[in-house]
N, C-alpha and C positions, 0 to 999 in steps of 0.2 A: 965268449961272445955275450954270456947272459950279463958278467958283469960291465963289459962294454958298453951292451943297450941300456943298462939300468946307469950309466955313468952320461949317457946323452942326453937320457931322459932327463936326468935332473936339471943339466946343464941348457937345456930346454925351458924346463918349467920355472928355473931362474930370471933365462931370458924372458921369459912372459909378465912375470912379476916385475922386472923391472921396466919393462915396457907398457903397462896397463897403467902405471899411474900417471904417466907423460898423454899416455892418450884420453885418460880423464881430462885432465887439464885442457888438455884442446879443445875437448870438447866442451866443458863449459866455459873456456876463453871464447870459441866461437860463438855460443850460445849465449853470452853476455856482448859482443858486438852486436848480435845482431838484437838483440833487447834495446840496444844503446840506439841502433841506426832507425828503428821503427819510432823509439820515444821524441826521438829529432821529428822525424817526420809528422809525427803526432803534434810536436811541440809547433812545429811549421806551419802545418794546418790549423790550428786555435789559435796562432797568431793572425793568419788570416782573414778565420771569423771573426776576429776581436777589429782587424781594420775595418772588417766590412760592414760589423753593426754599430761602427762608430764614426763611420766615414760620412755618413749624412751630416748627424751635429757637429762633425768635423770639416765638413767642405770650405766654408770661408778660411779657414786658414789653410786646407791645399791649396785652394787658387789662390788666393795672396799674399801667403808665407809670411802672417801676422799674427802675433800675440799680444793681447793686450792684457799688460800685468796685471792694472786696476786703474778703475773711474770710480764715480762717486755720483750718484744724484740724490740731492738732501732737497727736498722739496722745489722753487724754483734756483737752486745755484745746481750746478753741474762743470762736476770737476772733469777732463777729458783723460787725464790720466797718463800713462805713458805705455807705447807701444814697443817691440821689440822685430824687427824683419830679420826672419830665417830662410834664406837661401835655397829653395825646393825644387827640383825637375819638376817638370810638367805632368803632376799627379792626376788632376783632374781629366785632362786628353787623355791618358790612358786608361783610366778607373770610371770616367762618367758612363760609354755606354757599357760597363757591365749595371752599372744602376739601373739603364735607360734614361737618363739624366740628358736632355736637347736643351737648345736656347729658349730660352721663351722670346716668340716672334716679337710682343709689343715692345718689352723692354730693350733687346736687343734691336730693332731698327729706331726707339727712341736714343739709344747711343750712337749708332750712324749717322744721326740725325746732330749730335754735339762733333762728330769728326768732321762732318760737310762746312759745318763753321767754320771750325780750325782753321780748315785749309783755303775757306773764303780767306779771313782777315789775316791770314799768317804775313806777315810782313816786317821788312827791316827795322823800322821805326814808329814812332806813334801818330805821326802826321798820315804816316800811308795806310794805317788798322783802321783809325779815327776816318779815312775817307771810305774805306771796304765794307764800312759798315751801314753807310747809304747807299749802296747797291741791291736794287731791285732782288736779285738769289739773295745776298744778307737777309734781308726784310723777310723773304718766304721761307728762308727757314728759322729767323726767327717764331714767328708765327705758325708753323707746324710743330715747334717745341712749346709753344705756349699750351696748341690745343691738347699734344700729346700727356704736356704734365695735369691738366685737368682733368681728363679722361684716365691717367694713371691714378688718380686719388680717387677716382670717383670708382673703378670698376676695381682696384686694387687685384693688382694682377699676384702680387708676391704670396696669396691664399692659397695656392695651390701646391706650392713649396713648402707652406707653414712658413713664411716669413712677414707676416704682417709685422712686427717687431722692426721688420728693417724700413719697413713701410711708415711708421710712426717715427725712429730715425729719422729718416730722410725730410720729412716734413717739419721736425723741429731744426733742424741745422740748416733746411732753408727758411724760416720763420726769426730764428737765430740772428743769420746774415743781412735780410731784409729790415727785419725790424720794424713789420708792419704795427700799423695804428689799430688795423681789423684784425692782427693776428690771426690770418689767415692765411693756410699753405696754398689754397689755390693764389689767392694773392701776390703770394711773396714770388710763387716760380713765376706769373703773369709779368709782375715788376722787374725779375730779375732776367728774363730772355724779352729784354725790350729795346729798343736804340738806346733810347734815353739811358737807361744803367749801364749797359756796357758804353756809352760817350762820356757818363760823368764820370767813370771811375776807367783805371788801364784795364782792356779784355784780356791780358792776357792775367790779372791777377786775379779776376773772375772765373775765367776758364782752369786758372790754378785751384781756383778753392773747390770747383764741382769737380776734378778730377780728384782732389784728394781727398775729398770730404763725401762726395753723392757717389760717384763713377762706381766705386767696391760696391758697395750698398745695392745696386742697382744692375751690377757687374753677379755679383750674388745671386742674383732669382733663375730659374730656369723653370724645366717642361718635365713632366713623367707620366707617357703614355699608362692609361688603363688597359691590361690586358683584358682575353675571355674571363677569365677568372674573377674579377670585380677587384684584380688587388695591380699596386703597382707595378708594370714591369720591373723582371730582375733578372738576369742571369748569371748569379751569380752559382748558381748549381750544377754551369758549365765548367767553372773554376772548382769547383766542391767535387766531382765528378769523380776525376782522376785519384783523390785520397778515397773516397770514396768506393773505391771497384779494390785499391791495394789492401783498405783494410779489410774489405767482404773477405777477398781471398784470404789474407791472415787469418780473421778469423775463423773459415771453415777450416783451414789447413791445420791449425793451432787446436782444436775444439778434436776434430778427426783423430790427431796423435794422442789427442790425453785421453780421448776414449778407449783408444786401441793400448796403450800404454799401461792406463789402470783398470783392477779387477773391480766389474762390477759398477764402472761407471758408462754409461749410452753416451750416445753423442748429445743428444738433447743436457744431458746431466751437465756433460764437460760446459754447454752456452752459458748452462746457469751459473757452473763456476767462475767463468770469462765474463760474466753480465755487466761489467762497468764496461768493455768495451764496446755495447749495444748504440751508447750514444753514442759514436764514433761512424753510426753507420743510419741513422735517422737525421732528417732534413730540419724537422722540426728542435727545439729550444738548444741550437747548437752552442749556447753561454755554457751549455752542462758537461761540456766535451773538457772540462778542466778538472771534470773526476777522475776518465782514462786517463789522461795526460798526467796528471798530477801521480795517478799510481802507478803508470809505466816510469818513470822518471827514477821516483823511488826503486821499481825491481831493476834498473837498469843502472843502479847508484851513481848514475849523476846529480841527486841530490839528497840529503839525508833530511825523514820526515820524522824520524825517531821521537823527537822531542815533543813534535806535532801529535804523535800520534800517542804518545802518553798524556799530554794534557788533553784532546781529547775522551781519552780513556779514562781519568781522572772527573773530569765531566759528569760523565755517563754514572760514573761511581759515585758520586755526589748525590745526584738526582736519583739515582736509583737508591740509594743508601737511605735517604732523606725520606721518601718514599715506603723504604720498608719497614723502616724503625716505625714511621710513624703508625704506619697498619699493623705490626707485631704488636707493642707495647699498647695502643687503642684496644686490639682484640681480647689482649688479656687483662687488662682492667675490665674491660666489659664483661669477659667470665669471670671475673671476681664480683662486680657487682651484681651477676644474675644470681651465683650463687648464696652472698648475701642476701636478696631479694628472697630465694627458699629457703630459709632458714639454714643453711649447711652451718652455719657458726654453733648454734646451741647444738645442733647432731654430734659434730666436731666434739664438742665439750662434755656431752653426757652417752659419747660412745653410741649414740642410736644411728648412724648413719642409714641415708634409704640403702642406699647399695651396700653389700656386704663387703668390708676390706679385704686384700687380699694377700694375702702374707707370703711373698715368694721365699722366705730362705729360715722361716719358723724361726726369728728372732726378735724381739723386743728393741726395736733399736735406740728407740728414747733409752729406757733404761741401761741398753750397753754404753751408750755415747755419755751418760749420766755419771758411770763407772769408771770410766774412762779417762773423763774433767778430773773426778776427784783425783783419780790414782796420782794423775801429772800431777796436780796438787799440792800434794800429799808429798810426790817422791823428788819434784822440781822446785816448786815455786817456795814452799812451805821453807825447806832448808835457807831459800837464798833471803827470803824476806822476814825468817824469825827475828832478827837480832832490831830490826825496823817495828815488831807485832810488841817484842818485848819492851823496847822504850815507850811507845804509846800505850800501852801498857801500863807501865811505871809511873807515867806523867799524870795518866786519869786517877790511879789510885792516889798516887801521890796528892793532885790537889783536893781529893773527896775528904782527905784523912785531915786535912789542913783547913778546910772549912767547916770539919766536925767543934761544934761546941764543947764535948766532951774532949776534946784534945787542946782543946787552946785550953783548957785547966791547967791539964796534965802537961801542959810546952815546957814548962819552965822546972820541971824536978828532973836533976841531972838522970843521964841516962837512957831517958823516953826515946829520946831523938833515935839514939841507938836500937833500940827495941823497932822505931817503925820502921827503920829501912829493912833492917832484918825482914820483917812480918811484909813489907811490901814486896822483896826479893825473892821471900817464898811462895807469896802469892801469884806473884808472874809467872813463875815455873811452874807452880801445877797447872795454873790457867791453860798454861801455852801445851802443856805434856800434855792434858786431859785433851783440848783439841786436836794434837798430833796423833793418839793414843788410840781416838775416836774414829778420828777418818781413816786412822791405815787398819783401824779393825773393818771398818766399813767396804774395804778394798779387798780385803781376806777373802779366799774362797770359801762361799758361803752360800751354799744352794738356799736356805731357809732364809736368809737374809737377803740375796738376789728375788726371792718372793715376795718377802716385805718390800721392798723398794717398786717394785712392779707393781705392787697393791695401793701404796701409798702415790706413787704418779696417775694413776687413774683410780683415787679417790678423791684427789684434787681436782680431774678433769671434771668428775661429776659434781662436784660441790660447787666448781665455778659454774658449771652450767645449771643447778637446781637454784642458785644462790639468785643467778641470771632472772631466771622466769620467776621467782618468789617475788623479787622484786621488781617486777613487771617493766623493766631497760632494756627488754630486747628490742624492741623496735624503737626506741630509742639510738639505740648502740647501732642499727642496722642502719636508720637514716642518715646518722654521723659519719657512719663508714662510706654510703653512696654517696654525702657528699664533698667529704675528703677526696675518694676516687675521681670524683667529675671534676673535681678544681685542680687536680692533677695534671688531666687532661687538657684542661684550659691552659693552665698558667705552666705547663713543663712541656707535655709530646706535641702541641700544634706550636710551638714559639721552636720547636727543631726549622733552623733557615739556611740556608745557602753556607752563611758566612759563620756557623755551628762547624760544619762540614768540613768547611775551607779550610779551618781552623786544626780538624782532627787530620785532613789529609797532607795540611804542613808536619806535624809532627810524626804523622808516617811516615813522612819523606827523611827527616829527621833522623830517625830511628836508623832508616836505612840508611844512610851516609854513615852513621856512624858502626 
């Protein structure tokens, strides 16, 4: 039985093992939907607000699903440019009253006021417009569009909207068409809602040109009740509302587990960690809701920020890099010239330091590293460069012996010649031996002789430093040195810029690829 249960057991704890890592998976397959389905939402919502605080400088083209590629105005010539109509639902009816966006009453019954026309002079032919147009109704409302265009430039209704823009418009295109002598817009609309204009020219090719040319313009202005508040109405935080309550809940539910989840973090902590999604959940600078969006998108890898987020970091390293070099290297020149400024150079030189040295490992280390030089000298460099020591060698002696006047006697009696190579070939060899001879004895162990050399480096330090003050160049030497340092500073660590940086952090990148 015991081996039974212990043959279950395993075949148990197998199944489990094979089953735990299926249900990992789930679970952060799940947990990556639902990352995925909140960033949507998220992304949903900043789309949104992106219509909604651009939907005012955007209204002329919802309502009349017009682009205009480009015009041109160069002093008096004005080019009109060319327009493009894009096909739109009815954005405006649906989106105006979350603005609080109404007609404005003046402009809008001064349009009623061009339809009552219309449909006076609408007729088959031009004999029967040409008669419609001396009918007593003709005449009165021409004359209620006259008074109305006067009273439109004078009280300029489009300020309320911030459209004065269309207001100046409208006044040059009918200034434009008329071609008054007084160049004046009350003038030109006077002349142009008159019998007389619309009998001398066809009405309906006047009524064509204010429809395509004023009508928008005009069609454009509206109303935006002031609430209590002293600000425009707006509801759009009735639309805003509903993401608004989804994310609250996310993020208390969100914030609750990581608290409960991790050791040592409060709920409070976990907000601070979740703190990008704060704008997500304030009314106020909703532009900034494209920092959560942006980073939920990223955890929910629907987009990769990767690249983003190293040159960023790159950035950072830059300016901060630039920044510390230039405060490190600043600071320590500065202690170098303070300590120039108290004399630490001749202390230095004549071993008088204020402060006492402090010898952590009772070694002479000048003198060992001194020991050291030679030895490699001696055991390295000597062997490989002798055969190089001994021709130059040979060459100096050679030409000294050849510019001796007692030898150019002596040139010409057979044999000489023979004798100085000899005497020169012996000469290089002891030369070269007595130096080899010298330093590898110098290299020997040699307690009395590691003393001499210890004696002799700090009887040089003091002779440079008594030599120093004899000859009264310390303060000399010292203001040399501080202003060597300051011109350091000028012309090397303040000229570290951006593009120093840029420079080092390509070949970082460099490095790394390869």
């Amino acid at each position: 039985m015991s081996k039974l249960g212990a043959g279950l057991a395993l075949k148990n704890m197998s199944s489990l093992q094979r089953l735990t890592p299926n249900k990992s998976k789930r679970k952060v397959h799940r947990a990556l939907w639902f990352e995925r389905v909140m960033a949507l939402l998220a992304s949903l919502n900043y789309l949104l607000v992106l219509f909604d605080l651009t939907y005012l400088p955007l209204r002329d083209f919802w309502l009349h699903g017009k682009v205009q590629l480009f015009s041109f105005d160069i002093g008096p010539v004005s080019l009109p440019g060319l327009s493009l109509e894009v096909p739109l639902p009815p954005i405006t009816q649906w989106y105006d009253p979350v603005k609080g966006i109404q007609p404005y009453r003046d402009t809008e019954q001064y349009l009623d006021k061009v339809n009552e026309l219309e449909a006076e002079i609408d007729a088959t032919n031009l004999s029967s417009k040409l008669r419609s147009l001396k009918s007593p109704e003709v005449a009165q409302i021409l004359e209620d569009l006259r008074q109305r265009s006067v009273e439109m430039i004078e009280t300029n209704p489009f300020q309320l909207a911030d459209k004065t823009g269309d207001l100046e418009k409208i006044k040059n295109k009918m200034r434009e068409h008329i071609r008054t002598e007084e160049d004046s817009a009350k003038e030109a609309f006077i002349e142009f809602w008159s019998i007389e204009n619309l009998a001398a020219k066809d009405p309906d090719d006047e009524l064509q040109f204010f429809n395509e040319e004023i009508r928008p313009l005009i069609a454009a202005n509206y109303y935006r009740p002031i609430g209590e508040t002293g600000d425009f109405v707006d509801y759009f935080g009735l639309l805003d509302f509903p993401f608004f309550a989804l994310f609250l809940t996310e993020f208390l539910a969100r914030t609750w587990l990581i608290s409960r989840r991790r050791t040592g973090v409060s709920w409070l902590d976990a907000m601070l960690w979740r703190w990008y999604d704060i704008f997500l959940l304030i009314p106020l600078w909703r532009w900034l809701r494209i920092i959560p969006v942006t980073i939920r998108l990223d955890q929910a890898k629907l987009v990769d920020l990767s690249a983003i987020q190293k040159q960023v970091r790159q950035g950072f390293v830059a300016e901060i890099a630039g920044d510390m070099t230039q405060v490190v290297v600043i600071q320590i020149i500065n202690e170098l010239q303070y300590s120039i400024r108290q004399g630490e150079i001749a202390n230095l030189l004549q071993q008088r330091e204020v402060r006492p040295y402090i010898d952590l490992n009772e070694t002479d280390e000048v003198a060992a590293l001194t020991k050291i030089m030679v030895q490699m000298t001696v055991e390295q460099v000597l062997p490989t460069i002798r055969p190089d020591v001994e021709a130059l060698l040979h060459h100096n002696l050679d030409k000294i012996i050849n510019q001796s006047q007692a030898y150019q006697g002596l040139e010409r009696i057979p044999g000489v010649e023979t004798i100085r190579n000899q005497l020169i070939e012996r000469l290089v060899q002891q030369i070269t031996q007595a130096v080899y001879s010298g330093l590898d004895a110098a290299i020997a162990d040699d307690p009395v002789g590691d003393q001499i050399l210890q004696r002799l480096i700090s009887h040089i330090g003091e002779a440079y430093g008594s030599q120093i003050q004899t000859q009264k160049t310390l303060e000399e030497i010292q203001y040399l040195l501080n202003a060597f340092l300051e011109e350091v500073k000028i012309n090397y660590v303040k000229r570290l810029s951006q593009e120093d940086l840029e420079e080092i952090l390509d070949q970082t990148r460099a490095i790394r690829q390869k």
